[in-house]
C-alpha positions, 0 to 999 in steps of 0.5 A: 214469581219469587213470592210464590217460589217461596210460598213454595219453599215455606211449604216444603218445610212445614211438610218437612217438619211435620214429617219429622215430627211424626218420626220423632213421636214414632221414636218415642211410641218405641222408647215407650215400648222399649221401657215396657220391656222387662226381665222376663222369669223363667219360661214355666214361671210366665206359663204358670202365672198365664194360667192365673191371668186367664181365671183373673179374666174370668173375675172380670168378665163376670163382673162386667156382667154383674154376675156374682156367682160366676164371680165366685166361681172363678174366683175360687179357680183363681185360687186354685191356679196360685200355687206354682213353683217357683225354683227357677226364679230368682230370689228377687221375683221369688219374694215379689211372686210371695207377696202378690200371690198372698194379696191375689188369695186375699182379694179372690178369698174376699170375692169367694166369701160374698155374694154382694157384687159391690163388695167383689168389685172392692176386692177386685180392685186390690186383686187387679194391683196384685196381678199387675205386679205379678205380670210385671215381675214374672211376664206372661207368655205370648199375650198383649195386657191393657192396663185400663182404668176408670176414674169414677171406680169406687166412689171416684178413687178410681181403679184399674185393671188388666184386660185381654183386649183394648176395648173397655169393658168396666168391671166396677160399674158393669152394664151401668156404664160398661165402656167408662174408663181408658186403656193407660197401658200396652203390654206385650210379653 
């Protein structure tokens, strides 16, 4: 009887320690969540700078499906999205929106100028850095950004990108191997 009084006992502490554990790993999904939160610039600033996200989406969607013209063609409206003012940010965001922005029309400006969907999904990869930083400098309004990346991009340098959903759809290697890579990071602004 005493054996399986303290089978009993041993059991209700192992359920115990993991219930434990699972709330200790719930903090931590929290403490993650809260690193993720940042100064947010002015609200006009994010609704602008949403604005560049949804034609940088259309770059990608594009070229997940391996459509360099579409590619082209929503390239040329991302660069039409990028001029916005900027009187309401700080100096800091300012100098940070500046230097994201002048790689953003490089990037677009290389998919503009190609119809080789190898070269766009080059240049994609330095566009897809510039928006991550400008998304991170200024926000968005009201959206969930997946960070997503596949390690075999460019021959296996690897390259992220941002994403409206969580499923993976591969920009760099399209319907080749459309679902290669992992979602790295959430994003709630």
């Amino acid at each position: 009887m005493k054996s399986m009084f303290s089978l009993f006992l041993l059991s209700g502490s192992l359920i115990l320690s993991s219930c434990s554990s699972d709330k200790a790993n719930e903090g931590q999904s929290g403490m993650a969540a809260a690193q993720h939160e940042q100064h947010l610039a002015d609200e006009t600033a994010r609704k602008e700078l949403t604005e560049v996200y949804k034609e940088y989406l259309g770059v990608k969607d594009a070229l997940v499906k391996s459509d360099a013209a579409t590619a082209k063609t929503n390239a040329s409206e991302l660069l039409n999205e990028l001029t916005f003012d900027m009187s309401a940010l700080t100096a800091e965001e300012r100098a940070e929106w500046e230097k994201q922005m002048q790689a953003m029309k490089t990037a677009a400006g290389d998919i503009v100028a190609t119809g080789d969907i190898e070269k766009q999904r080059e240049a994609f990869a330095s566009l897809s850095s510039a928006m991550e930083a400008a998304t991170h400098a200024i926000g968005l309004q009201g959206a969930t950004v997946y960070r997503q990346h596949c390690p075999m991009a460019l021959n296996d340098q690897g390259a992220s990108w941002l994403a409206g959903e969580d499923e993976v759809n591969n920009p760099y290697f399209g319907d080749k191997m459309l679902h290669c890579g992992a979602v790295e990071d959430t994003l709630n602004f």
